[in-house]
RONU-387026 format. One line per 5 residues: their letters; for each residue x, y negated, z of C-alpha. Coordinates in steps of 0.02 Angstrom, whole numbers, plus 32768, in hexadecimal, padded with zeros to 4 digits. Example, Ala and Ser with C-alpha at 12.3 -4.5 7.8 and 13.67 -1.06 7.14 Angstrom:
2
AS> 8267 80E1 8186 ~ 82AC 8035 8165
***
This chain:
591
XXXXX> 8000 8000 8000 ~ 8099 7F98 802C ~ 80DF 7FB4 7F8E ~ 8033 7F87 7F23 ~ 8023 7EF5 7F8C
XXXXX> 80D8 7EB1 7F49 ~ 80B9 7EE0 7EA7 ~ 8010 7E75 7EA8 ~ 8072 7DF5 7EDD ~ 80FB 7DEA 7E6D
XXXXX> 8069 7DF5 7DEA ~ 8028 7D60 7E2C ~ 80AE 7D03 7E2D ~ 80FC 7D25 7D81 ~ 8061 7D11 7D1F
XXXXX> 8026 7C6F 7D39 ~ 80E7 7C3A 7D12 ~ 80F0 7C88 7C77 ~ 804B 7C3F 7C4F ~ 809A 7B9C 7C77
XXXXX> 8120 7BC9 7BDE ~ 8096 7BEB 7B62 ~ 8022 7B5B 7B8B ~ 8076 7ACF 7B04 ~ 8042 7B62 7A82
XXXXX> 7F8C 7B66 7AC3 ~ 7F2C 7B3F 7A0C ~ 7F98 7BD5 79B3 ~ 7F84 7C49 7A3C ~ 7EB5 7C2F 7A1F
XXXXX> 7ED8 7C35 7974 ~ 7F25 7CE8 799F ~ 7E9B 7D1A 7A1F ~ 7E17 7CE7 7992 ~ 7E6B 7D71 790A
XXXXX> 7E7F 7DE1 798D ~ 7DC2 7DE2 79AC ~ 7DA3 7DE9 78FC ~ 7E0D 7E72 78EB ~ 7DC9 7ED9 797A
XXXXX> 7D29 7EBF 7940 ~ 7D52 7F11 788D ~ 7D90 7F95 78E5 ~ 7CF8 7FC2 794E ~ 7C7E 7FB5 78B9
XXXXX> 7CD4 8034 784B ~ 7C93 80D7 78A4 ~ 7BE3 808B 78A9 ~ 7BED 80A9 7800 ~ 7C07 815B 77FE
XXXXX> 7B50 8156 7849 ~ 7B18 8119 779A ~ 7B81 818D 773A ~ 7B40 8231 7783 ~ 7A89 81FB 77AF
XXXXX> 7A5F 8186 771A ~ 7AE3 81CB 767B ~ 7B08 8289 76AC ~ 7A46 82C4 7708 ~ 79E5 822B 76BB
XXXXX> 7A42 8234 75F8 ~ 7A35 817B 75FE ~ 7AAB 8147 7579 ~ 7AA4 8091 7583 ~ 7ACE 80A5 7635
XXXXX> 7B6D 8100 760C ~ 7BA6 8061 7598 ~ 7B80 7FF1 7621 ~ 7BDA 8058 76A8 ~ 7C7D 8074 7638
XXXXX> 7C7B 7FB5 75F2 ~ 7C74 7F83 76A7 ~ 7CDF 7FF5 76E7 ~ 7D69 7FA3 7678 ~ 7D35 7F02 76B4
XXXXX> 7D2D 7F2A 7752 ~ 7DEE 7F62 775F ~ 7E29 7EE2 76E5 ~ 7DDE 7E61 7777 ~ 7E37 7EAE 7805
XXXXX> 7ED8 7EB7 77B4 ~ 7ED9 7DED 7790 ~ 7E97 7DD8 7856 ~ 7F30 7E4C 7876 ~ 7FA4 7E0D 7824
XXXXX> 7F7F 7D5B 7878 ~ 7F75 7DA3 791A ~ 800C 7DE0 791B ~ 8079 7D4A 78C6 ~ 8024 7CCB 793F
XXXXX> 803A 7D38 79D3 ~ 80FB 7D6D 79A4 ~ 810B 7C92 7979 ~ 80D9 7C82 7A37 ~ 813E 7D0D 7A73
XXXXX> 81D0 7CE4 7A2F ~ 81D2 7C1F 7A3C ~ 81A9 7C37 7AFA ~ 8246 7CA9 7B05 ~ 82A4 7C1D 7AB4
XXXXX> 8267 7BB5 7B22 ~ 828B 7C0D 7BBA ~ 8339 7C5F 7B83 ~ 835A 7B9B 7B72 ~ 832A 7B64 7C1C
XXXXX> 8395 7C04 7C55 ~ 8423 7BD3 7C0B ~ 840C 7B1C 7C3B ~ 83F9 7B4C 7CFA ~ 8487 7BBE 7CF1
XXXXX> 8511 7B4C 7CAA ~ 84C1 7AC3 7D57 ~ 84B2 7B54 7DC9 ~ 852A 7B47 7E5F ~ 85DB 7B97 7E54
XXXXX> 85CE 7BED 7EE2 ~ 8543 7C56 7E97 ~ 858D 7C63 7DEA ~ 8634 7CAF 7E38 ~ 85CE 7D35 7E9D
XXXXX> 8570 7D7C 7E01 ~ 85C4 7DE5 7D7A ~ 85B1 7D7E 7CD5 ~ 8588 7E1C 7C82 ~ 84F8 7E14 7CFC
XXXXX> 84C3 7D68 7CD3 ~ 84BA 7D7C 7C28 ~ 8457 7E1D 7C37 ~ 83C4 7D7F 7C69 ~ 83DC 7D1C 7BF3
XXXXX> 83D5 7DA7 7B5E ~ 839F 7E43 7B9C ~ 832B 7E19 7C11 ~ 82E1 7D9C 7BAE ~ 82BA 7E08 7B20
XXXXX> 8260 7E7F 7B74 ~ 81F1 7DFE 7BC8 ~ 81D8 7DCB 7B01 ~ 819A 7E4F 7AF0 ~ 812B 7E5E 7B7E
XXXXX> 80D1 7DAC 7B46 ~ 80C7 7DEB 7A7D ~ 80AD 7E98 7A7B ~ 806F 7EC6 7B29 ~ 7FF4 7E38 7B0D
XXXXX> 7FAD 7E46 7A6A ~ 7F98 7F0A 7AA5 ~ 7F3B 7EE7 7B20 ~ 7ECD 7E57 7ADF ~ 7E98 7ED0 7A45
XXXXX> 7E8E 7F6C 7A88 ~ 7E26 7F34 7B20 ~ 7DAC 7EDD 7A9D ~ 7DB4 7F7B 7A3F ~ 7D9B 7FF2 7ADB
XXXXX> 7D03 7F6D 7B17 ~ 7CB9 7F75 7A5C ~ 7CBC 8034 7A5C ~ 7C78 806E 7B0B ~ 7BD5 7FDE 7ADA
XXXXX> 7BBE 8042 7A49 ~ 7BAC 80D8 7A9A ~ 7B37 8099 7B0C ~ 7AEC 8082 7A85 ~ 7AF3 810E 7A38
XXXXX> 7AB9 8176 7AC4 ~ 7AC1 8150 7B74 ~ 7AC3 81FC 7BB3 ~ 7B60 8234 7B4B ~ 7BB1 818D 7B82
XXXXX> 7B9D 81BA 7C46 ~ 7BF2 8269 7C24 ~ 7C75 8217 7BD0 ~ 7C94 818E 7C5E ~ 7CB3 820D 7CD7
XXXXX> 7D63 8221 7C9E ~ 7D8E 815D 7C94 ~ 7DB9 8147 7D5D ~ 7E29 81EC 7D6A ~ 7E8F 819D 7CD1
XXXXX> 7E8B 80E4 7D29 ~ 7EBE 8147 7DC5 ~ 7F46 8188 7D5F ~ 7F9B 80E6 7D07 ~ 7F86 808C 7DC1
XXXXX> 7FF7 8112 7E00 ~ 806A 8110 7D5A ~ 806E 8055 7D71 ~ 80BD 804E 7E18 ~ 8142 80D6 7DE8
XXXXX> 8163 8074 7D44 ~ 8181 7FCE 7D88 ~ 8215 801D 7DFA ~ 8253 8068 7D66 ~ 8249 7FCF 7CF9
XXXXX> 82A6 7F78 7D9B ~ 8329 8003 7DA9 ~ 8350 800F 7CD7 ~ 8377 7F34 7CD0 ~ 83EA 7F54 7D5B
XXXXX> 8455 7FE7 7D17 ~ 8457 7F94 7C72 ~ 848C 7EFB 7CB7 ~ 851D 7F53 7D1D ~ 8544 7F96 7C65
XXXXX> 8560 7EE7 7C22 ~ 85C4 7EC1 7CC2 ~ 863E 7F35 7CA6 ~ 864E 7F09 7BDC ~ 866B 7E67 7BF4
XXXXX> 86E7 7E88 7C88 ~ 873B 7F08 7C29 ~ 8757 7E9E 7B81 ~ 875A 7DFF 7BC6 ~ 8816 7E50 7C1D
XXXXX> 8836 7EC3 7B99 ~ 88FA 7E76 7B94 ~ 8903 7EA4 7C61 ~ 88A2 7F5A 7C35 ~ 8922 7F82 7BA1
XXXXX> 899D 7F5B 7C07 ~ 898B 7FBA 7CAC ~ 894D 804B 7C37 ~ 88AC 804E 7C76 ~ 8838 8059 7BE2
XXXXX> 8809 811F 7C2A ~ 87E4 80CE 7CCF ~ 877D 804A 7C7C ~ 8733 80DB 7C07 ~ 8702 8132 7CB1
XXXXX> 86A4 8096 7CE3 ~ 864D 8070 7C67 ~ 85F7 812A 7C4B ~ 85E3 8133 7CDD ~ 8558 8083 7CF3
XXXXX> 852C 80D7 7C32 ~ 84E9 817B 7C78 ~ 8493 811D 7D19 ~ 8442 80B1 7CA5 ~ 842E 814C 7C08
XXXXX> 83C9 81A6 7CC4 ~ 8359 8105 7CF9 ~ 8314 80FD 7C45 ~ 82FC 81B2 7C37 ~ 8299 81BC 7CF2
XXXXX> 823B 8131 7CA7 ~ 8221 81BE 7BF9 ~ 81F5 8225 7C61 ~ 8163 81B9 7CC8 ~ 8124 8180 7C25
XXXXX> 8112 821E 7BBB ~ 80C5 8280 7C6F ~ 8049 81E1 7C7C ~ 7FFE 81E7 7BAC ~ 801E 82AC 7BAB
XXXXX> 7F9C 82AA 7C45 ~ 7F2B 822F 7C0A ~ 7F20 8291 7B64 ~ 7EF7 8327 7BAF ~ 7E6C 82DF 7C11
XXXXX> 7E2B 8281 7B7D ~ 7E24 832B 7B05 ~ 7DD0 8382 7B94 ~ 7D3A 82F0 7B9A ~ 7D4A 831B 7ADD
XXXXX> 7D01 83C1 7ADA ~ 7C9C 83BD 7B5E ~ 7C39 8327 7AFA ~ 7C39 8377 7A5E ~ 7BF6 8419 7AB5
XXXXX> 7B5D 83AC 7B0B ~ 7B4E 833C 7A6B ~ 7B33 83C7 7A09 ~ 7AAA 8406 7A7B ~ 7A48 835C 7A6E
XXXXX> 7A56 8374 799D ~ 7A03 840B 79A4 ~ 797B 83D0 7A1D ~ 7969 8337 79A6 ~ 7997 82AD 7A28
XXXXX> 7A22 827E 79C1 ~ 7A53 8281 7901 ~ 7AD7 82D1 78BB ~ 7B1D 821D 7881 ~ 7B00 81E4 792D
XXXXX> 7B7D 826A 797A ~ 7BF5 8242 78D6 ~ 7C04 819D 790D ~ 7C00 81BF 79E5 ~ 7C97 822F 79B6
XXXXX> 7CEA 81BE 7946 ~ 7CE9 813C 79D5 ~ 7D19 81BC 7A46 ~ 7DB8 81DA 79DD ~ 7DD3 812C 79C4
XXXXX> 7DC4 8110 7A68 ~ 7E5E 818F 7AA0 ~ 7ED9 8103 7A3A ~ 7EA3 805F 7AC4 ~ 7EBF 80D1 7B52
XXXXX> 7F6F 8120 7B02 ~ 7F7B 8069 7AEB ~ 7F76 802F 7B96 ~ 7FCF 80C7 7BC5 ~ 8072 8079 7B7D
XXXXX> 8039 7FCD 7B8B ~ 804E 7FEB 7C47 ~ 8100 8034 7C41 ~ 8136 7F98 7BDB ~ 80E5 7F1F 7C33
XXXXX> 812A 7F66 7CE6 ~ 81D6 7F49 7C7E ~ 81A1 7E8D 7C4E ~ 816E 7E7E 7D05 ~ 820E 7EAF 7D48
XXXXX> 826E 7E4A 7CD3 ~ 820E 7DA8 7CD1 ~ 8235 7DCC 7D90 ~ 82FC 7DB0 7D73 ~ 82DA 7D26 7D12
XXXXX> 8297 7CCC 7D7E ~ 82FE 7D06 7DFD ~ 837C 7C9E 7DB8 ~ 8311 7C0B 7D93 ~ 82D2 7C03 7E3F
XXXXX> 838E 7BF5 7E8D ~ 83B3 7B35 7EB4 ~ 8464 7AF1 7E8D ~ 84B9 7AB3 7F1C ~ 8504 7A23 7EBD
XXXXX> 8450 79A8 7E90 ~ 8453 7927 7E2B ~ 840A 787E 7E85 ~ 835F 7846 7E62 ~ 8398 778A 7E40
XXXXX> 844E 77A0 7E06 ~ 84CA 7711 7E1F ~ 8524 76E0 7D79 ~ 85E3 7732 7D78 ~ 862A 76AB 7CF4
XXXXX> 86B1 764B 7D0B ~ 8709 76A1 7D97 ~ 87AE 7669 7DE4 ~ 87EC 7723 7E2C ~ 87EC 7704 7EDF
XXXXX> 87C7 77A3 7F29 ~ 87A2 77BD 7FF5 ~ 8765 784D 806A ~ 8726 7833 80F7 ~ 8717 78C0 8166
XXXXX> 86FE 793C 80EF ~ 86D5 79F0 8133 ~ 86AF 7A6F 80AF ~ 8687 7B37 80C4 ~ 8669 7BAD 8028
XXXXX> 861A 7C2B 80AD ~ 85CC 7BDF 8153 ~ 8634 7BE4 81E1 ~ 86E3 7BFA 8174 ~ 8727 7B3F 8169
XXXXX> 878E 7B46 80BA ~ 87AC 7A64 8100 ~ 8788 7A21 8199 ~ 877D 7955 81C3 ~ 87D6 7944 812F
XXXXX> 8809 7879 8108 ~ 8878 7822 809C ~ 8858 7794 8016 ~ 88A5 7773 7F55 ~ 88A7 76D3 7F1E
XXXXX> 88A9 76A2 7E72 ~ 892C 76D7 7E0F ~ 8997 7733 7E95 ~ 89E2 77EF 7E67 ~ 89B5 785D 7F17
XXXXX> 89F7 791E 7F13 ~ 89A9 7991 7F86 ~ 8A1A 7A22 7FBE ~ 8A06 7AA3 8027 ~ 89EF 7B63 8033
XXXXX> 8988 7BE7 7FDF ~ 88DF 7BD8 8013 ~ 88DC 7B34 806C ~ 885D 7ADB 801D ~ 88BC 7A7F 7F9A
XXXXX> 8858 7AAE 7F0F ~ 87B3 7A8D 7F68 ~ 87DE 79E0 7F7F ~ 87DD 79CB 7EB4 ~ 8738 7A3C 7E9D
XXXXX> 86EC 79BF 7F2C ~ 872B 7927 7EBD ~ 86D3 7961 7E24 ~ 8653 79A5 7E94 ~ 864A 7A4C 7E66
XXXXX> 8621 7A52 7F28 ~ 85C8 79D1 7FAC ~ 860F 79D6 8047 ~ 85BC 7A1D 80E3 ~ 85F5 7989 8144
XXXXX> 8642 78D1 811C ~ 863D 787C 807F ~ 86A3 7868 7FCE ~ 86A9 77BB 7F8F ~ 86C3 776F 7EED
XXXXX> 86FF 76B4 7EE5 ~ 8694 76C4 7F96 ~ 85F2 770C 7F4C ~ 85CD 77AF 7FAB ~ 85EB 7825 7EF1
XXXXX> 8541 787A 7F40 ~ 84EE 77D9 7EFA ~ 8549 77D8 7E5C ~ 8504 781D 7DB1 ~ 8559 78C8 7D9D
XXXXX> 8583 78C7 7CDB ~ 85BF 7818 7CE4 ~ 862C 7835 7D75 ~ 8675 78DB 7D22 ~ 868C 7882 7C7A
XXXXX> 8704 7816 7CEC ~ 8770 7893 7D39 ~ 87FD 78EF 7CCA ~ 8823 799C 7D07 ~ 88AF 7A03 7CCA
XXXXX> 8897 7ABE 7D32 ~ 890F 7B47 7D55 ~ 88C3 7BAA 7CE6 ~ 8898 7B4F 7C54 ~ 8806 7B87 7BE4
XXXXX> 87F0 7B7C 7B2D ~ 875B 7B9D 7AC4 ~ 875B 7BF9 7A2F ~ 8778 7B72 79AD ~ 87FA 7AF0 796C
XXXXX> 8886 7A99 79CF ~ 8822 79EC 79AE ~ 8784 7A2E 79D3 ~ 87BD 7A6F 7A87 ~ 882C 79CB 7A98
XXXXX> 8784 7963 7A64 ~ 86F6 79DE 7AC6 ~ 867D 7975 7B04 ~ 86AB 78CD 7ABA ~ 8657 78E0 7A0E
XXXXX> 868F 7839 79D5 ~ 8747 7833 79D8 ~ 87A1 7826 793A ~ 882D 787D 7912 ~ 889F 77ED 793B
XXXXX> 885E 7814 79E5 ~ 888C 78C1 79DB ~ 8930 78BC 79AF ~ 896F 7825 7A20 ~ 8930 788C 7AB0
XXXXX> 898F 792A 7A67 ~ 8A1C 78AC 7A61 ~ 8A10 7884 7B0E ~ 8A08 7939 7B3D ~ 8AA0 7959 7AD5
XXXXX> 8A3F 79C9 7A64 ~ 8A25 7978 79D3 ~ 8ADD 79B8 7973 ~ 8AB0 7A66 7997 ~ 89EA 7A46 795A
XXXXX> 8A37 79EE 78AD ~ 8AAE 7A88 7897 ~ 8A22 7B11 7871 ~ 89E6 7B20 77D9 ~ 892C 7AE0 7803
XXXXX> 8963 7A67 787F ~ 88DF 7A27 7901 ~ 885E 7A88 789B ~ 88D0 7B28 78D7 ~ 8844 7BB7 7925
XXXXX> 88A2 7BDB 79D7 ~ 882C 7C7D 79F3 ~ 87AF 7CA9 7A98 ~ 8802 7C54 7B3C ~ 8893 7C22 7AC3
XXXXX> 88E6 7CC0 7AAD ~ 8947 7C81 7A0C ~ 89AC 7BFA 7A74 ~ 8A39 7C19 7AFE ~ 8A03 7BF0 7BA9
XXXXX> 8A65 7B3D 7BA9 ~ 8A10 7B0E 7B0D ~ 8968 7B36 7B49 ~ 8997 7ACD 7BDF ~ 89B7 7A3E 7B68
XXXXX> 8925 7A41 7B11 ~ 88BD 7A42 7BC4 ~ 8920 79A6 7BDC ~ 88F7 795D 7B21 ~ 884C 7984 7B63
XXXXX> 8845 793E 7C0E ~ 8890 78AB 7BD9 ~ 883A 785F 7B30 ~ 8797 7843 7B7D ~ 8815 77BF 7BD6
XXXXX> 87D0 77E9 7C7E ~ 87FF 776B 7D0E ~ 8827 77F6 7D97 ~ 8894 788F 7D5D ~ 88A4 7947 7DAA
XXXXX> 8952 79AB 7DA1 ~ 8909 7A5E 7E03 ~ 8994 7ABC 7DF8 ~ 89B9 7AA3 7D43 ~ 8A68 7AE1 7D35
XXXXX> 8A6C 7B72 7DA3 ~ 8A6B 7C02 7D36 ~ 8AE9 7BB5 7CC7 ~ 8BA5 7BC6 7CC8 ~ 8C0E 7B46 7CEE
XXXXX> 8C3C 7AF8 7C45 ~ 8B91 7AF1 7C14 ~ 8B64 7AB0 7CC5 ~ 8BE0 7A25 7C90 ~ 8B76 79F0 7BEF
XXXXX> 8AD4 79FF 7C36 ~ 8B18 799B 7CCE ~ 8B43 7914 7C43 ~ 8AAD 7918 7BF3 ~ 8A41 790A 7CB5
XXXXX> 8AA8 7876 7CD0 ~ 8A70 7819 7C31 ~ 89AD 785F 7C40 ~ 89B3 7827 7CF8 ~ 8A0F 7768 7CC9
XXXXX> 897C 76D7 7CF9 ~ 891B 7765 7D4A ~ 88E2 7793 7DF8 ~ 8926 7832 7DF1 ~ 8914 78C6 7E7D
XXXXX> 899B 795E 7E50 ~ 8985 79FB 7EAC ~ 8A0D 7A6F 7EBF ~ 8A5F 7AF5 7F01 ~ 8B02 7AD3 7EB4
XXXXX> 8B58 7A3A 7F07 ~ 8BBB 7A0C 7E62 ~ 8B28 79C9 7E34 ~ 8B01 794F 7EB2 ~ 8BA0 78F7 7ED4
XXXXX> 8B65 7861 7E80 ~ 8AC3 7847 7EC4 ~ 8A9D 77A4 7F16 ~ 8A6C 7806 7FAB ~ 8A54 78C4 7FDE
XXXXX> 89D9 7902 8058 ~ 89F7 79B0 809D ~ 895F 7A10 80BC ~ 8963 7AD1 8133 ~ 88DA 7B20 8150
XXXXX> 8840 7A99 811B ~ 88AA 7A01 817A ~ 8927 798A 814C ~ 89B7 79B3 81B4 ~ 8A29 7915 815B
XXXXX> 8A2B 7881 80F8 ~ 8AC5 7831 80A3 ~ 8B61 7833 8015 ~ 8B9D 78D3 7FD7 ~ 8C36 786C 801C
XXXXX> 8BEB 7851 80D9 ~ 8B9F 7904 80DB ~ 8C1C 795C 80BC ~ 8C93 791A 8141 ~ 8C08 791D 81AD
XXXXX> 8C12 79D9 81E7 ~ 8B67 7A0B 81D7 ~ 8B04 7A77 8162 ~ 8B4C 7A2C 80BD ~ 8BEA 7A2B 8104
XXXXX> 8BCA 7ADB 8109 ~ 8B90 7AF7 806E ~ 8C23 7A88 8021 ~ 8C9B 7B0A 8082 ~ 8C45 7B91 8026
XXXXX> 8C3F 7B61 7F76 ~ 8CD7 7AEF 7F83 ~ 8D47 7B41 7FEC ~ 8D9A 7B00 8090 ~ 8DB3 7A48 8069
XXXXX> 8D07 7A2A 806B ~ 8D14 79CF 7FCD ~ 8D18 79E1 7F2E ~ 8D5F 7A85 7EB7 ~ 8E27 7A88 7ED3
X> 8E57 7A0B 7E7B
***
């Protein structure tokens, strides 16, 4: 009862949603109701007509009623098949715009949802939504919907005809219509665990695809393409088992119904023919009752599968808007304040942040940037350095204190203005699949070319861009696999820094590079970062020794503030860390 009671529930709360989706195509979805009638309708006439052809043509010799039977006949069909065929192009117009429409607003709330959320899914998993999922439910609204709209006129038409017909005969046959209701409400239930349990394997399947080839250079490498092989039969035959339990459900559930239907069958025809013979009923009259009767077996076969798919669509529109229902973190304000022009002062003010409650990553974190100045933030693995640049793009609000902008709380500020403001060159940089100028221009459609290449200039990368054969038109491949890691790290500079952004990010931008390349990327940070306020994290002190000023962060707090010169002679924790990548005069490489 529990579980029917959930089940109603869900129903009632994913209906009237996806009836909010389909309500801008209101006038074709009539238009598709109206043929649908129409077409049902042509349907339940042709048996009457059987009536006629045994009572008035074959016992009656009526030959004019034979022409008029066959002529309509044609007519008849030729109708139904013009209602059908706009039945099912409105309906499938519907059904597939609303998917459109919602695999849009899926994709749309995924790219704003919250990182925190995004980095505890599998993307395989999230783009089982946004395509498997969605097609299904697809087909729930087209299929599922014009099945049940024409089959349940159809089934309606039918049992008033053989009230009709005879009312006697039409009791004897309703006998067997609440064992098979009995039987789809207990299919139903099954079905709609099934449907749950088959979106989930698959979309562990598409996990572990997308895991596997998305690090096919690391799986080559360790040799672990078996392993991976393993893996991925494994979710195969867990999913290849959830769609065959739900085979299995569905062939038991028509099998049965079938079975119960053929049984009403004969018994009918056995009483039927009883009330011929006793003249309550004419032989065209049974014709036609047992025409309907036949007919009748294709709505409830019908609904038999109708059920198993729409349990499916059920369980998948449920995912959906699973996702749609999760709030970002990170909302835009109601009344944004205008970003433009900013001067780059930066300030925190008691910052506290936690990615998981209770477990400070910073705690009463405060420093200021004023315009212009170069600050380096140093410090160990795992002390919060890179937080501080996901709070100042905010990627992240803080649980406590605030982030301000020229002194406007960044809370306050509009989001895609304030990002358009902020150059960002990662650790990790990462290229789209396209040209060197389009991933040095993405998302600044109207730069020129000059633009281009006097940022790749800047970056020191426009020599090397000029010396392949299609220069900035080059393809570098998915995540830039064509280009060497210090030349993907120039374009993410070319990129960061020809939107001319007034506050610049460093995060740890040379430190998977050797040390001669460190050199020319250093070179190139230096000229991106010239007239800029400009915040470098690292973990290698080489790169900070010019900064204006270096704040030393353990643990979520700043433990110092000062020179590389003053730190280092200072004897705490960069002291330390000078010791360790420097050696023992706490200064520089031996010179």
């Amino acid at each position: 009862m529990r579980r029917l009671a959930k089940e109603q529930e869900t129903g009632k709360r994913i209906y009237p949603r996806l009836l909010a989706h389909a309500r801008p195509y209101v006038h074709r979805i009539l238009g598709a109701l109206a043929c649908m009638v129409l077409s049902s309708a042509c349907a339940v006439i042709a048996p009457w007509l059987l009536r006629n052809i045994v009572d008035d043509v074959l016992i009656s010799k009526d030959m004019a009623m034979l022409n008029l039977v066959a002529v309509g006949l044609v007519l008849l069909y030729l109708a139904k098949s013009v209602f059908f065929y706009g039945q099912q192009y409105l309906m499938n117009w519907v059904g597939q715009r609303v998917v459109v429409d919602l695999r849009l607003r899926l994709y749309d709330h995924m790219q704003r949802m919250s990182f925190r959320y995004l980095y505890g899914r599998r993307v395989g998993e999230r783009l089982s939504r946004i395509t498997n999922d969605v097609t299904i439910l697809q087909n729930m609204i087209t299929t599922v919907f014009i099945d049940i709209v024409v089959q349940g006129l159809s089934f309606a038409g039918m049992i008033a005809f053989l009230l009709y017909i005879n009312w006697k005969l039409s009791l004897l046959s309703f006998l067997v219509l609440p064992l098979a209701a009995f039987v789809l409400d207990v299919a139903s239930r099954r079905l709609r665990v099934v449907g749950h349990d088959v979106q989930k394997q698959l979309a562990g399947l598409s996990a572990i695809a997308a895991e596997a080839l998305s690090a096919i250079r690391i799986v080559r490498l360790f040799a672990t393409e078996e392993q991976e092989y393993g893996r991925f039969e494994s979710q195969s035959n867990a999913h290849f088992r959830a769609l065959m339990r739900g085979v299995q459900t569905n062939a038991a559930l028509t099998g049965i119904v079938e079975v119960i239907l053929i049984t009403a069958l004969a018994a009918i025809l056995w009483f039927g023919g009883r009330l011929v013979v006793s003249g309550e009923l004419t032989p065209g009259e049974l014709i036609a009752f047992l025409g309907y009767l036949a007919l009748l077996v294709q709505p409830v076969r019908v609904f038999s599968r109708v059920v198993a798919q729409m349990q499916q669509g059920l369980a998948a529109a449920d995912r959906v808007f699973e996702i749609l229902d999760v709030e970002s973190e990170v909302k835009p304000p109601k009344h944004p304040e205008k970003v433009d022009p900013i001067r780059g002062e930066i300030a925190f003010q008691d910052v506290s942040f936690a990615y998981n409650e209770g477990a400070w990553v910073l705690e009463d974190v405060t420093f200021r940037v004023i315009p212009g100045e170069k600050v380096a933030i140093v410090g160990p693995t795992g002390a919060g350095k890179s937080t501080i640049a996901d709070l100042i793009t905010r990627f992240y609000d803080p649980q406590q204190g605030a982030i301000l902008i020229d002194g406007k709380d960044i809370r306050r500020l509009d989001l895609k203005g304030l990002r358009r403001k902020i150059g960002v060159v990662p650790q990790d940089p990462v290229l789209l699949k396209g040209s060197i100028a389009f991933n040095i221009a993405y998302g600044c459609e109207d730069l020129s070319e000059g633009d281009i290449e006097s940022a790749a200039k800047i970056a020191g990368i426009h020599d090397f861009v000029m010396s392949l054969p299609d220069g900035f038109n080059t393809e570098v491949g998915e995540r830039g696999v064509t280009l060497s890691g210090g030349q993907r790290q120039r374009v993410a500079i070319a990129r960061a820094i020809v939107r001319n952004p007034r506050i610049l990010i460093m995060d740890e931008a040379t430190s998977s590079l050797d040390a001669a390349v460190e050199q020319e990327i250093q070179e190139a940070m230096k000229k991106a970062m010239s007239g800029r306020t400009s915040i470098v994290i690292a973990h290698r002190l080489a790169t900070v020794r010019e900064a204006d000023r270096i704040l030393v962060i353990d643990r979520g707090r700043i433990v110092e503030e000062g020179s590389h010169e003053i730190l280092k002679d200072a004897g705490g924790l960069y002291s330390r860390l000078c010791c360790l990548q420097f050696g023992e005069n706490h200064g520089s490489p031996a010179e």
